[in-house]
Every structure is written in structure tokens, then in C-alpha cells.
MDAnalysis code that builds the backbone (N, CA, C; Angstrom):
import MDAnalysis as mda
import numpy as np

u = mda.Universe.empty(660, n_residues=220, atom_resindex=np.repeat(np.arange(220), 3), trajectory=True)
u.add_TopologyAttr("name", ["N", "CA", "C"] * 220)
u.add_TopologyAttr("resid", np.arange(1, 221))
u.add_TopologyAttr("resname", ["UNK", "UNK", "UNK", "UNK", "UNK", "UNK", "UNK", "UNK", "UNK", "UNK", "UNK", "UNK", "UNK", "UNK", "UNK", "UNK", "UNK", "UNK", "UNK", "UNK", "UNK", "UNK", "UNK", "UNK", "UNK", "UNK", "UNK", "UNK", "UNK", "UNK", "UNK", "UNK", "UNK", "UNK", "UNK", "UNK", "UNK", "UNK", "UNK", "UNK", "UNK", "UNK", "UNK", "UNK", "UNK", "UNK", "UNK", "UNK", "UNK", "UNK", "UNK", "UNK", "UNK", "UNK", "UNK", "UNK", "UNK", "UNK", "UNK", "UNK", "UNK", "UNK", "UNK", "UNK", "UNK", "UNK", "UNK", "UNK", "UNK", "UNK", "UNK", "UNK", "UNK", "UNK", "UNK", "UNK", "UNK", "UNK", "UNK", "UNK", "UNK", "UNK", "UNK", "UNK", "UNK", "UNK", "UNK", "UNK", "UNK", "UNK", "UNK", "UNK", "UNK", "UNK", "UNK", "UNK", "UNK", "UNK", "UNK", "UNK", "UNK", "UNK", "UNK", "UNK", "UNK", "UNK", "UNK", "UNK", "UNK", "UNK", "UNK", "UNK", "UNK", "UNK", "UNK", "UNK", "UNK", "UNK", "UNK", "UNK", "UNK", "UNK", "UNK", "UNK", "UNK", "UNK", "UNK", "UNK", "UNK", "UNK", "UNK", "UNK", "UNK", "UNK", "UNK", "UNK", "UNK", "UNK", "UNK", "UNK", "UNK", "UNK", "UNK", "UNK", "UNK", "UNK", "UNK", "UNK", "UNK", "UNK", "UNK", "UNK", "UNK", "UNK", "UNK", "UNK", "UNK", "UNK", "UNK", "UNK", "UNK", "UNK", "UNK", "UNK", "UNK", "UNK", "UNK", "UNK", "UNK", "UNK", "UNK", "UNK", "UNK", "UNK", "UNK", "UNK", "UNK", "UNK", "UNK", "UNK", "UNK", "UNK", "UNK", "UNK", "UNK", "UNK", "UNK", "UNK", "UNK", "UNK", "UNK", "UNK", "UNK", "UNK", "UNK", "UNK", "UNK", "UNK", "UNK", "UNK", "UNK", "UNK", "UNK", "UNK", "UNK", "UNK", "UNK", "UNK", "UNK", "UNK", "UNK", "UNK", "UNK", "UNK", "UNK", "UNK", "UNK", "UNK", "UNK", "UNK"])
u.atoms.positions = np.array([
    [-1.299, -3.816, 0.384],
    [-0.709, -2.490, 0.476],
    [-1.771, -1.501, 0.964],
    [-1.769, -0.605, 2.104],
    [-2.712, -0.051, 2.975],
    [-2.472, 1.690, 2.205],
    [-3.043, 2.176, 1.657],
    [-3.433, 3.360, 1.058],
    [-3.972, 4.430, 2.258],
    [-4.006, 5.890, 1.911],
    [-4.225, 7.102, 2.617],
    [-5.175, 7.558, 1.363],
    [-6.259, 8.107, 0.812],
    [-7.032, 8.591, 0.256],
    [-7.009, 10.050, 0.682],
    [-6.948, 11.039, 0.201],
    [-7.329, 12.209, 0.681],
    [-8.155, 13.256, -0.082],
    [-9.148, 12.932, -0.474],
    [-10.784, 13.534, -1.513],
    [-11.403, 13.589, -1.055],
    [-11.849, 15.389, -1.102],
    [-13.116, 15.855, -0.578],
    [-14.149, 15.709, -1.620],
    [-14.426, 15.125, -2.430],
    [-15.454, 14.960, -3.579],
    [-16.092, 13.575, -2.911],
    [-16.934, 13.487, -2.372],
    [-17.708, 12.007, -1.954],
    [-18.099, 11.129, -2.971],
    [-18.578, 11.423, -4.173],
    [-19.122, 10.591, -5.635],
    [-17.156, 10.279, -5.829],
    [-16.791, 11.274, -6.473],
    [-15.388, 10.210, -6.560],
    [-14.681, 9.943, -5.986],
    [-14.619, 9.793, -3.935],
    [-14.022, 9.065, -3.314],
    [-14.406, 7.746, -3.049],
    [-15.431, 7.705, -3.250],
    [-16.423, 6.217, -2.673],
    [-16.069, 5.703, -4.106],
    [-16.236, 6.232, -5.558],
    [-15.983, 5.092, -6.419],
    [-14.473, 4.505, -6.898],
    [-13.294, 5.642, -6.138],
    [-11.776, 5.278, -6.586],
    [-11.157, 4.330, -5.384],
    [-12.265, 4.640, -3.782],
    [-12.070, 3.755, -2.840],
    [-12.131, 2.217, -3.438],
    [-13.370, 2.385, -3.926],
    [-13.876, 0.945, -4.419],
    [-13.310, 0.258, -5.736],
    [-13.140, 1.477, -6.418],
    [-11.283, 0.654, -7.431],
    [-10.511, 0.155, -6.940],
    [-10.030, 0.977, -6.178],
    [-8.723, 1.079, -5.557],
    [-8.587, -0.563, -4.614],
    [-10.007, -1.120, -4.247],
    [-9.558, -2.332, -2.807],
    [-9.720, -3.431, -4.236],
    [-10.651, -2.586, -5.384],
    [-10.819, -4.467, -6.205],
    [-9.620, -5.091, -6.390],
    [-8.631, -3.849, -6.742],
    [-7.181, -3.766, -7.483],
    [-6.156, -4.861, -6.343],
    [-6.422, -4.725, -4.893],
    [-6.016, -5.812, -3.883],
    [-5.938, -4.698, -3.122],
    [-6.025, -3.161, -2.968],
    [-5.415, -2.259, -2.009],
    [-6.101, -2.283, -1.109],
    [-6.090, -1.906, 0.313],
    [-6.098, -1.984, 1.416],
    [-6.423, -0.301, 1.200],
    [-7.843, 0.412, 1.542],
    [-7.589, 2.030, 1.330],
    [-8.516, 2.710, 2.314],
    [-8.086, 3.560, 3.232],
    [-8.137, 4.708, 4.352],
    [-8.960, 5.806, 3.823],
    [-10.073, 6.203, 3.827],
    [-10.235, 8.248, 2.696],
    [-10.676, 8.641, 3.881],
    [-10.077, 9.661, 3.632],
    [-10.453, 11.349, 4.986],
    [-10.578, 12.085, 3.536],
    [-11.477, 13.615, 4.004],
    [-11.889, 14.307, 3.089],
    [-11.346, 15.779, 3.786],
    [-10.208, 15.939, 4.613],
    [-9.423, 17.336, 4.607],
    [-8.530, 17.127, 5.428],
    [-7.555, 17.599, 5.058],
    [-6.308, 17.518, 5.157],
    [-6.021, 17.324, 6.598],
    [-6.934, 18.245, 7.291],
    [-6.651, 17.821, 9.237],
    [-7.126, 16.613, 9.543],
    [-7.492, 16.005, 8.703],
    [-8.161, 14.293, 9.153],
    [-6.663, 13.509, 8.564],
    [-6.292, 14.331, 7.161],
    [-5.127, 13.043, 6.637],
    [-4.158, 13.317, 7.869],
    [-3.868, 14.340, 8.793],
    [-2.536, 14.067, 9.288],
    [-2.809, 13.644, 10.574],
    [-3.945, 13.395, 11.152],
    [-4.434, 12.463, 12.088],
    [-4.003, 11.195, 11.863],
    [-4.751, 10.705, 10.158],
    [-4.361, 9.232, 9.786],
    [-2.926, 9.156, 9.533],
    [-2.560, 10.163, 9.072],
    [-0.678, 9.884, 9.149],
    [0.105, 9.710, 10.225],
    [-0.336, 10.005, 11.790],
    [-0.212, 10.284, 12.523],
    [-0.396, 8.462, 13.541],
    [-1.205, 8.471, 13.078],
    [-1.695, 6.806, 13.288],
    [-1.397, 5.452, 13.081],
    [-1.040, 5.957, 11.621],
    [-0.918, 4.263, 10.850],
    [-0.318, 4.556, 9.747],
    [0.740, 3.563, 9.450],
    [1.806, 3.744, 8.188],
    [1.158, 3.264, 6.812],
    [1.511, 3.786, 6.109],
    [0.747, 3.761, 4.667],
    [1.785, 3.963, 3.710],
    [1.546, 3.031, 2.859],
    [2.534, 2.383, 1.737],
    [2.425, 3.919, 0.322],
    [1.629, 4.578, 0.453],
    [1.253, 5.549, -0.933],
    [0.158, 6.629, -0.598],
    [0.044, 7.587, -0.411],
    [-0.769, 8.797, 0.061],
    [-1.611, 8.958, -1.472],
    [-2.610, 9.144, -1.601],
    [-3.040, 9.803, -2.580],
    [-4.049, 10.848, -2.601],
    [-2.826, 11.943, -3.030],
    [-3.938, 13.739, -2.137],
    [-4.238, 15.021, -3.525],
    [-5.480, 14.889, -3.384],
    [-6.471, 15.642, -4.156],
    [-5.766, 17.069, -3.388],
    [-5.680, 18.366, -4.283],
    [-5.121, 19.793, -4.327],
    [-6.704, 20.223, -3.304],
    [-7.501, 20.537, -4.409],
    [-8.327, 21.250, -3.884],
    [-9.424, 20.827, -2.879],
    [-8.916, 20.955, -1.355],
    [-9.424, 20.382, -0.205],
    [-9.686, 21.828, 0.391],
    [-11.124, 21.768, 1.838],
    [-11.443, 22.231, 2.148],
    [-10.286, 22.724, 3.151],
    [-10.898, 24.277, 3.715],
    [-9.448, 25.063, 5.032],
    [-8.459, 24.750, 4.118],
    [-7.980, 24.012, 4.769],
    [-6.111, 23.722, 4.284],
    [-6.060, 22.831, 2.800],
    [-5.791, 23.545, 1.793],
    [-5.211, 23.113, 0.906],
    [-4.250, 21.819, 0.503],
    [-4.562, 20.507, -0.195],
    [-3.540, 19.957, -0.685],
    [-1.799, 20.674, -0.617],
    [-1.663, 21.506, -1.551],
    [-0.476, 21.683, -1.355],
    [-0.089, 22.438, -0.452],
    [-0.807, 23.250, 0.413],
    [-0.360, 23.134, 2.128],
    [0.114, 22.024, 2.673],
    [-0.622, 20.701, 2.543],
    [-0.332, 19.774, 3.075],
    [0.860, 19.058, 2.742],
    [0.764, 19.211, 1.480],
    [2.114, 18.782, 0.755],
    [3.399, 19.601, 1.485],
    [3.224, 20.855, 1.480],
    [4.262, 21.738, 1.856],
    [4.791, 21.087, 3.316],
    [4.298, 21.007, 3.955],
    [4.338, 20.662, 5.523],
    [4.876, 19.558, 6.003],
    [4.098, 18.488, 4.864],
    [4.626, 17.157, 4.856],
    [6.246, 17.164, 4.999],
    [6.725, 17.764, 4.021],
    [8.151, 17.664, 3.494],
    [8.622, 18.163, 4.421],
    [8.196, 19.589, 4.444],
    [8.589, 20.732, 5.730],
    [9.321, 20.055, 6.660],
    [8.789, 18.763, 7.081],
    [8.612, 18.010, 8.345],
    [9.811, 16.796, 8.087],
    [10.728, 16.835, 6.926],
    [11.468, 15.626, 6.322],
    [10.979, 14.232, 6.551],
    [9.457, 14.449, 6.058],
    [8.424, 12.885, 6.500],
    [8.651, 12.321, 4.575],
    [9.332, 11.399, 4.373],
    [9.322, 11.078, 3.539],
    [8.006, 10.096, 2.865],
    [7.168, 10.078, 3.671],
    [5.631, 9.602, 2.949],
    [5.279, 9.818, 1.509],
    [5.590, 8.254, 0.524],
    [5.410, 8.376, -0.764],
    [4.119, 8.869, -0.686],
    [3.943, 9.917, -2.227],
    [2.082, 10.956, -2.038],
    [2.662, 10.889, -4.008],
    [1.191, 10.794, -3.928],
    [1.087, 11.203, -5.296],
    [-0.069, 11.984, -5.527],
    [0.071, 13.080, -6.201],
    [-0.823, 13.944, -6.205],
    [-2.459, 13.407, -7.130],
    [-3.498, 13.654, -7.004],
    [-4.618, 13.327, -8.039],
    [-5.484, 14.693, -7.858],
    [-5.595, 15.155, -9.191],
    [-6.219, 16.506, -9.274],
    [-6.845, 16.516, -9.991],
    [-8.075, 17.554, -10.811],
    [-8.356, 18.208, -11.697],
    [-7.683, 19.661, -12.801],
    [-6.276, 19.830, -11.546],
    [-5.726, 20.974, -12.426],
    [-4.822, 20.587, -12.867],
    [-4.379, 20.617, -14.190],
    [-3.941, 20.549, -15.494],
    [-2.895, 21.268, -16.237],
    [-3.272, 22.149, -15.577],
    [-2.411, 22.946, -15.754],
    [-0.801, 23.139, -15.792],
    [0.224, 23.432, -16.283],
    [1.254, 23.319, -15.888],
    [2.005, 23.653, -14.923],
    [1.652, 25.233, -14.516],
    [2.474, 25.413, -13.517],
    [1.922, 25.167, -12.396],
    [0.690, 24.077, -12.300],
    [0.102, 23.143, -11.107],
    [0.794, 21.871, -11.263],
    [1.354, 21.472, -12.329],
    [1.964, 20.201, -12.285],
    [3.334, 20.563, -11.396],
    [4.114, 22.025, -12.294],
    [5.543, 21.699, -11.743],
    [5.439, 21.866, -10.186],
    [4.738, 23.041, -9.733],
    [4.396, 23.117, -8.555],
    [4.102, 22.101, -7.595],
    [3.296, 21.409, -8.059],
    [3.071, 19.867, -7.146],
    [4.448, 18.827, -7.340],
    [4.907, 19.379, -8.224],
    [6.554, 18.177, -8.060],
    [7.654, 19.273, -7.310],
    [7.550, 20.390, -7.596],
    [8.368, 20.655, -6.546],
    [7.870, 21.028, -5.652],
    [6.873, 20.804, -4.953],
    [6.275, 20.999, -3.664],
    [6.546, 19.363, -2.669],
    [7.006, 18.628, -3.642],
    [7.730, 17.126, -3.032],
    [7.100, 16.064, -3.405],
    [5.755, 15.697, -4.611],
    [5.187, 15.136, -4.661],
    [5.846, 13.731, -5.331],
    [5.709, 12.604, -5.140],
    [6.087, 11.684, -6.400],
    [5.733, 11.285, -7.398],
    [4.623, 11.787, -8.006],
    [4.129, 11.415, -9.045],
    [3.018, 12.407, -9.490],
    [2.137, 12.717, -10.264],
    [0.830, 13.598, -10.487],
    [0.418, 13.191, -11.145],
    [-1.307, 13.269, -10.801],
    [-2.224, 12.270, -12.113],
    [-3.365, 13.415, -12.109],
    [-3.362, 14.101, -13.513],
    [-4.729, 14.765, -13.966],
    [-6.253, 13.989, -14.075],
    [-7.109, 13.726, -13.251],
    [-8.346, 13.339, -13.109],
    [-8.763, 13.845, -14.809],
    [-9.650, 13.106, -15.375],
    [-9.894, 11.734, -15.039],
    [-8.524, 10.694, -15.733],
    [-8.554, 9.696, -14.687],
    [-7.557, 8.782, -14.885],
    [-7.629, 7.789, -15.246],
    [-6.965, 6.341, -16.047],
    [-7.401, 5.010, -16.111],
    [-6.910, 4.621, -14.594],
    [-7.777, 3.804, -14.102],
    [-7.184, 3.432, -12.780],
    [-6.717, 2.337, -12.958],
    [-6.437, 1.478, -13.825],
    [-5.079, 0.473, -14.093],
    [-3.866, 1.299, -14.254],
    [-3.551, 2.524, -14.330],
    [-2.860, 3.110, -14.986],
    [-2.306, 3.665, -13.254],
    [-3.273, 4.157, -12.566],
    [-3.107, 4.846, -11.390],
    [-2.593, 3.604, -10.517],
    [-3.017, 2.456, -10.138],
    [-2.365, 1.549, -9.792],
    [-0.974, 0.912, -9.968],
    [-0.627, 0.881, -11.315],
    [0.612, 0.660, -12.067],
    [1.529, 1.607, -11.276],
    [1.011, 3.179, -11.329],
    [1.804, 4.500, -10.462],
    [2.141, 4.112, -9.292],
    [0.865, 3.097, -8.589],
    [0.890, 3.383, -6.608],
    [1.659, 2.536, -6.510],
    [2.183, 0.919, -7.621],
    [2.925, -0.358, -7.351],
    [4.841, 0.499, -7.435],
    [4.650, 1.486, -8.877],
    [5.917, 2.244, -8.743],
    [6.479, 2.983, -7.590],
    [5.828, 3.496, -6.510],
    [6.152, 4.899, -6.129],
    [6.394, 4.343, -5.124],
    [5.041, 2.962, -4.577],
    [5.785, 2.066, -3.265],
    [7.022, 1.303, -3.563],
    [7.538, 0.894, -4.502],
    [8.783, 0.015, -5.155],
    [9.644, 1.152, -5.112],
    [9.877, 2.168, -5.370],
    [10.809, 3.238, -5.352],
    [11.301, 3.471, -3.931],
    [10.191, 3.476, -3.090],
    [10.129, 3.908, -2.269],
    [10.862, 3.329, -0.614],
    [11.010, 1.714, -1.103],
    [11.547, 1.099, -0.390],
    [13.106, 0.333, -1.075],
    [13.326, 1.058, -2.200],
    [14.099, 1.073, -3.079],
    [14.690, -0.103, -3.922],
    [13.651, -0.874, -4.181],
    [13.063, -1.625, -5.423],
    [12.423, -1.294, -6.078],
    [13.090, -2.029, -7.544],
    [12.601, -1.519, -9.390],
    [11.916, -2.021, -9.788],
    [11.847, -3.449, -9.246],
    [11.095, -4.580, -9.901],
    [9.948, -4.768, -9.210],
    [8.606, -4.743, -10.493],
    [7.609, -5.648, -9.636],
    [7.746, -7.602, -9.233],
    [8.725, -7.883, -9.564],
    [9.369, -9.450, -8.986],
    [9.823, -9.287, -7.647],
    [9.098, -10.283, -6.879],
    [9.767, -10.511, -5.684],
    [10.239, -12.489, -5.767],
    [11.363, -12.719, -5.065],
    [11.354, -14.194, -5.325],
    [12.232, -14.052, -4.541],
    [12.128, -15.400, -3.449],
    [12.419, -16.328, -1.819],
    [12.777, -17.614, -2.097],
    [13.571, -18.086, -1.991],
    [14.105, -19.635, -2.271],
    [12.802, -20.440, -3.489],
    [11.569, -21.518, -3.478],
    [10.595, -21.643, -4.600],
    [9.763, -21.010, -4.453],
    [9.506, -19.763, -3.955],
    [8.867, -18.854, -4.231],
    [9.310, -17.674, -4.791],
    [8.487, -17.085, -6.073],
    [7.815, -16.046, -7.313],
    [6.749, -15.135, -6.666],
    [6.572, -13.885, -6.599],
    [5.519, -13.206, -6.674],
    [5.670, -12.049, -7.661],
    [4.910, -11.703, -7.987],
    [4.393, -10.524, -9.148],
    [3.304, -9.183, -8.773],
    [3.533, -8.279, -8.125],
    [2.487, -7.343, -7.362],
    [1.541, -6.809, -8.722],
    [2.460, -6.923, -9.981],
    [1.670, -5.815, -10.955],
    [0.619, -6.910, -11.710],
    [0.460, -8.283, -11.937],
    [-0.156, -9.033, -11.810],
    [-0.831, -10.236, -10.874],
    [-0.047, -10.017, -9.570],
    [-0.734, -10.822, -8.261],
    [-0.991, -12.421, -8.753],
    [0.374, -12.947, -9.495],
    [0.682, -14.028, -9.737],
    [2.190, -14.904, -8.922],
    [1.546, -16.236, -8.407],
    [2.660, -16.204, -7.535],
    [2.912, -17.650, -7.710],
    [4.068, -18.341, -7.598],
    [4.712, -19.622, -8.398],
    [5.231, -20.266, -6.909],
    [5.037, -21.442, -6.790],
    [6.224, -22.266, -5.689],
    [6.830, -23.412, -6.746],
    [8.087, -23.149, -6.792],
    [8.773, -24.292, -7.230],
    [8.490, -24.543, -9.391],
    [7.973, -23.655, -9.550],
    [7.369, -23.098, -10.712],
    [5.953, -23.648, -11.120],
    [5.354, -23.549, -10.178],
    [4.199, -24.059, -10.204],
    [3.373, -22.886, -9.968],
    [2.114, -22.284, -10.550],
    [0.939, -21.041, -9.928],
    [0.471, -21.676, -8.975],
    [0.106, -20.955, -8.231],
    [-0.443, -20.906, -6.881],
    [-1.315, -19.767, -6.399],
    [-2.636, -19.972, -6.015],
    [-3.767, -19.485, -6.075],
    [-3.581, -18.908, -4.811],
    [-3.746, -17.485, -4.554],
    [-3.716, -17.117, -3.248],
    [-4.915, -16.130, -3.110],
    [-5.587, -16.004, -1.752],
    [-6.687, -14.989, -1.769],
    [-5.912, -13.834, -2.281],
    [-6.652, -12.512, -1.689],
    [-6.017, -11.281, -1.553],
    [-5.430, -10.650, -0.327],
    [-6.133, -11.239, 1.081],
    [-5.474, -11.189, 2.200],
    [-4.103, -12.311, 2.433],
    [-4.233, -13.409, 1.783],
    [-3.043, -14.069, 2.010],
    [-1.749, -13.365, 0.927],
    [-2.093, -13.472, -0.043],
    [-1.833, -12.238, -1.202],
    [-0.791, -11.012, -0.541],
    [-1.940, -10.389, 0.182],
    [-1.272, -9.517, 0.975],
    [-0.178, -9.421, 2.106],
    [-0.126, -10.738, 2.666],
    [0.556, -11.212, 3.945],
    [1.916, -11.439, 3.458],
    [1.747, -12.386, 2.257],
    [2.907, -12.361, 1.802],
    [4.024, -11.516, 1.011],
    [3.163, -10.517, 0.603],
    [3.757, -9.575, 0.047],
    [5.126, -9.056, 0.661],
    [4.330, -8.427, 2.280],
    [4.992, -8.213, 3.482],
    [5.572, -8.941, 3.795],
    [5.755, -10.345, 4.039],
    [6.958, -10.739, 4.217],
    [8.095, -11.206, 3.315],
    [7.605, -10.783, 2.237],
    [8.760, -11.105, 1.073],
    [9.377, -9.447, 0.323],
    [9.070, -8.954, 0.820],
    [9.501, -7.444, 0.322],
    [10.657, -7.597, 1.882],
    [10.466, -8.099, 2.916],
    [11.524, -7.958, 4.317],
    [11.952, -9.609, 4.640],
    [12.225, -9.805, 3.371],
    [12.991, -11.373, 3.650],
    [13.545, -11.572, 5.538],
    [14.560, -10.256, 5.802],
    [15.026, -10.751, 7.089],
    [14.565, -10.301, 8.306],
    [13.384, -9.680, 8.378],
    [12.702, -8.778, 9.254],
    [11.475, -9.934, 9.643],
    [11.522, -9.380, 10.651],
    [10.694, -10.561, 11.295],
    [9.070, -8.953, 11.707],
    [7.919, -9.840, 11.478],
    [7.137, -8.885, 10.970],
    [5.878, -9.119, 12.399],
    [5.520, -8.367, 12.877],
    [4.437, -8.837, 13.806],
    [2.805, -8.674, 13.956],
    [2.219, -9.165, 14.383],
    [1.091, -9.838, 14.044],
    [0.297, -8.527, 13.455],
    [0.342, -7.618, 14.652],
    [-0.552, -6.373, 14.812],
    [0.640, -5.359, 13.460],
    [1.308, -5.326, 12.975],
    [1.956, -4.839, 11.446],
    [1.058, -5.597, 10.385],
    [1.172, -6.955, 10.272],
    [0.746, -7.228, 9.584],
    [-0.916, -7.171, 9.421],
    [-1.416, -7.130, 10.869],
    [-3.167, -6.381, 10.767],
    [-3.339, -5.097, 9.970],
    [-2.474, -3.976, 10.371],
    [-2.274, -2.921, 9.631],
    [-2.509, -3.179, 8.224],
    [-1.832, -3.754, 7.600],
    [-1.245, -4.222, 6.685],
    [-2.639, -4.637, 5.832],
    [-3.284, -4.769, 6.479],
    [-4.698, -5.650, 5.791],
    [-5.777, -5.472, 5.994],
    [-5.795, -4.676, 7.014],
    [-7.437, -4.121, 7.094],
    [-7.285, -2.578, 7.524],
    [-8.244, -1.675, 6.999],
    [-8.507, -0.759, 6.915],
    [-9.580, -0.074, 8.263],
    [-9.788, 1.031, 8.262],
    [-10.767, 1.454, 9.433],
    [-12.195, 0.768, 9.153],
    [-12.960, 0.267, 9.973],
    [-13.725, -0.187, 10.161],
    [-14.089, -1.648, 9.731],
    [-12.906, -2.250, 8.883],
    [-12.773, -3.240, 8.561],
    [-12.860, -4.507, 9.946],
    [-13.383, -5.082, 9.914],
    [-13.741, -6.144, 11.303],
    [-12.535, -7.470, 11.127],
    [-11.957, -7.352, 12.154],
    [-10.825, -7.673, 12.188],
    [-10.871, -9.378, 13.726],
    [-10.891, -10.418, 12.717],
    [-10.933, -11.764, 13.726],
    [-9.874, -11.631, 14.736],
    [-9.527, -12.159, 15.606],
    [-8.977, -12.385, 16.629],
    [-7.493, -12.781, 15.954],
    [-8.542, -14.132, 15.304],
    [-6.834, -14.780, 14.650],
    [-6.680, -15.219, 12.814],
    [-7.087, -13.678, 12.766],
    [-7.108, -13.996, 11.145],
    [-5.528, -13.800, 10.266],
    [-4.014, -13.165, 11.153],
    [-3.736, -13.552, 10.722],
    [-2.884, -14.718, 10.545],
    [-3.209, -15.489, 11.396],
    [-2.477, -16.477, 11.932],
    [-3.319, -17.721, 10.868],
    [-4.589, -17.750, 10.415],
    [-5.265, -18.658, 9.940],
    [-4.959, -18.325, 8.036],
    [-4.002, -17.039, 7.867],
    [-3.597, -16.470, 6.523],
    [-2.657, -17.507, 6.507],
    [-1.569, -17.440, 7.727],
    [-0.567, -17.801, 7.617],
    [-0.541, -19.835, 7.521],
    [-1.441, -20.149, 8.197],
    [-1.899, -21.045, 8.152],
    [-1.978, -21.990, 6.579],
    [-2.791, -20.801, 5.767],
    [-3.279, -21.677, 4.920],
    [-2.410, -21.384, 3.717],
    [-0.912, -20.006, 3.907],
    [-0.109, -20.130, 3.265],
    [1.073, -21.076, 3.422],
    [1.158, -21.831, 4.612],
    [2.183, -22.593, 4.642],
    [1.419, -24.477, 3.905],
    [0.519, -24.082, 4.018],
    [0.007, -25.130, 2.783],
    [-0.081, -25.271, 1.746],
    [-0.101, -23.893, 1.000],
    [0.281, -23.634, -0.398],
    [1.595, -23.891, -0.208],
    [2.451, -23.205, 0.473],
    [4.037, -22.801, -0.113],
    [4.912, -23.656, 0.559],
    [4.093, -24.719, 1.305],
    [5.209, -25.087, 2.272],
    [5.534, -24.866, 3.796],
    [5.279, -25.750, 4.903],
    [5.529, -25.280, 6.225],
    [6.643, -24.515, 6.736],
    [7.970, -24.402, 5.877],
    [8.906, -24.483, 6.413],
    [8.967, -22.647, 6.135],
    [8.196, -22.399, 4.589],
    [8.417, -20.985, 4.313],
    [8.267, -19.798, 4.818],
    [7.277, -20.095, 6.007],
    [7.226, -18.745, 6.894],
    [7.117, -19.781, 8.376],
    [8.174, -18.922, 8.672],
    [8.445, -19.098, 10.434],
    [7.773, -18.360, 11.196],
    [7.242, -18.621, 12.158],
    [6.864, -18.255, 13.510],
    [8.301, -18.034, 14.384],
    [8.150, -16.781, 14.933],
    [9.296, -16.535, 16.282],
    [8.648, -16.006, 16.745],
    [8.632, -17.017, 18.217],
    [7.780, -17.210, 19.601],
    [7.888, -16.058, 19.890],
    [6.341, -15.167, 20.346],
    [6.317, -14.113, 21.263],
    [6.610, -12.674, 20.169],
    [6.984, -12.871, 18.686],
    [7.602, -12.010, 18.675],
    [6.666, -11.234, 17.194],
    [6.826, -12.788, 16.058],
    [5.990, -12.287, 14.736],
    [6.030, -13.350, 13.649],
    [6.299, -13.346, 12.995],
    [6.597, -13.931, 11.240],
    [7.940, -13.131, 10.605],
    [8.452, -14.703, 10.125],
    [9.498, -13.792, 8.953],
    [9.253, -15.103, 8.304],
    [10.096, -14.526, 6.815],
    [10.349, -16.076, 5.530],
    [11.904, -16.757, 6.151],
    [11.397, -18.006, 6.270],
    [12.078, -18.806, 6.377],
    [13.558, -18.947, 5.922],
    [14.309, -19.301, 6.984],
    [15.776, -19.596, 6.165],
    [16.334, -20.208, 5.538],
    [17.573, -20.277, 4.692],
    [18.186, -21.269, 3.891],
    [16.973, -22.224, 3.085],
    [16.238, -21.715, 2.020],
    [15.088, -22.483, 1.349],
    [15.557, -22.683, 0.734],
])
């Protein structure tokens, strides 16, 4: 799941970045708001997470605008203000969620697995495909009821194609999908994901369509 960071504080962007990828996330940080709508502008992102007090333009400027714009981009606010009529304000300014700094970041994660599940309008952290189980809020995944050990990039691959059972998904989505800016990106890494998931799960479970991408397999 590919994250938007938006903290101008460098000590706690570099250490919630580095939560944030142990957790399996995939995470983007710009530090003012004219950089986040560049990156919004760019590349789709599963959960925004935007700090209020940013340099020039304000968080909830940004917030305002966002909506302004009927861009439905799940955002959850992360602040230091506490306050109440900064909370209601940030929910009715369009936000989906608000977290007063300091946070448990199991706790903030639990939020980013909700707000993306809402968001594509699933409740459940269960996903399950003919003998395949996955679990996002524990990153436990079963074939045939058996565990099955997956990296975090294969982890990730599959996520995506089991959240779009009938969508056929393509290569350069699913790059998105998994690496971040400056992240160094193989030629054919994800084809060698896919590779070594049809050995866990089975050849038949993710299809190749020539020329086009990946989807999960039919009638399993």
C-alpha cells in the first residue's frame, strides 16, 4: 500500500517514514503542501497522511482544496493540535480520520488499513480467492489452509490483485504499487514477484494477459 506523507518536521518525518515501510507500507514524504499536490498529481496513493501546520499553505488549506476539487483522496489528518475545535474542523474540512501526535503507530496503521478498506468499500481486513486467505491487519496468508510465507513485496503484489479479483492489473500499476521515489526499481522485478508467487500459491492463481498485465485467476 503506497502512502503520501505530508510533514514538515524532518526528526518526525524520517522516523514515522521508517515506521510506516517496517509496518509493509510503501511511503512518499514532501514537507509542504505545494510538493503534496505535485505528488498527488503524479501517482495514486492508497491514504494521504497530512500534518496541519505546514509551511505557506497550510494543511487545512490543503485539505480545503482537496475536497474543493471533489478528489476523493482518503487523508487522515496527523497533528499536534488537540484541540477540539481543530478536531471538528479537520473532519469537517473532509478529513477521514484525525490522530493527535504523539501516536501508537500500530494504532495509526490499524487507521491507514481502515480508511483504505472504507475507501474502496470494504469492512474486512479478510481478503479470500478460491485457496487463497489473506489478512492485511496481520500479513498472514493461507493456500488451501495452509500459512504461507510471503516477502513484503510479494505480500504486496498480491494484495493488489486480490482486493480487484476481476481487473486485470499492469505491470507499471503494480510498480507504483511497490516502490516509492527513489526506490531502485529492476527491470523485471515484478514479474520475478509474480514468479515466485505462483510457486507458493499455485501456477494457475495469477494469470498473465499477453501485452496487457496480471489478474487472479479464474474459476479456482
Amino acid at each position: 500500500m503506497r502512502l503520501l506523507l505530508v510533514e514538515d518536521d524532518r526528526m518526525f518525518g524520517e522516523a514515522l517514514q521508517q515506521n510506516l515501510r517496517l509496518d509493509g507500507f510503501t511511503v512518499d514524504w514532501v514537507q509542504t503542501a505545494e510538493d503534496a499536490e505535485v505528488a498527488l498529481s503524479t501517482a495514486e496513493y492508497a491514504v494521504m497522511l497530512l500534518d496541519l501546520g505546514l509551511p505557506a499553505k497550510s494543511g487545512f488549506d490543503l485539505l480545503s482544496e482537496i475536497r474543493a476539487q471533489n478528489n476523493p483522496q482518503p487523508i487522515i489528518v496527523i497533528t499536534a493540535r488537540d484541540a477540539r475545535r481543530d478536531r471538528i474542523r479537520g473532519l469537517d474540512y473532509g478529513a477521514d480520520d484525525y490522530q493527535v501526535k504523539p501516536f501508537d503507530s500500530d494504532e495509526l496503521a490499524a487507521r491507514i488499513r481502515a480508511v483504505a478498506r472504507r475507501s474502496v468499500g470494504r469492512f474486512s481486513s479478510l481478503l479470500a480467492h478460491g485457496p487463497v486467505t489473506m489478512r492485511h491487519d496481520t500479513h498472514e496468508v493461507t493456500c488451501h489452509g495452509k500459512p504461507v510465507t510471503l516477502t513484503a513485496k510479494e505480500f504486496a503484489i498480491l494484495a493488489a490483485l486480490m482486493e480487484k479479483p476481476g481487473a486485470i492489473l499492469s505491470q507499471a500499476s503494480l510498480e507504483d504499487r511497490l516502490y516509492g521515489w527513489g526506490d531502485e526499481v529492476a527491470s523485471n522485478a515484478v514479474e520475478v514477484h509474480i514468479h515466485n508467487l505462483r510457486k507458493k500459491l499455485g501456477k494457475e492463481f495469477i494469470r498473465t494477459v499477453r501485452g496487457i498485465g496480471y489478474k487472479i485467476g479464474d474459476n479456482l
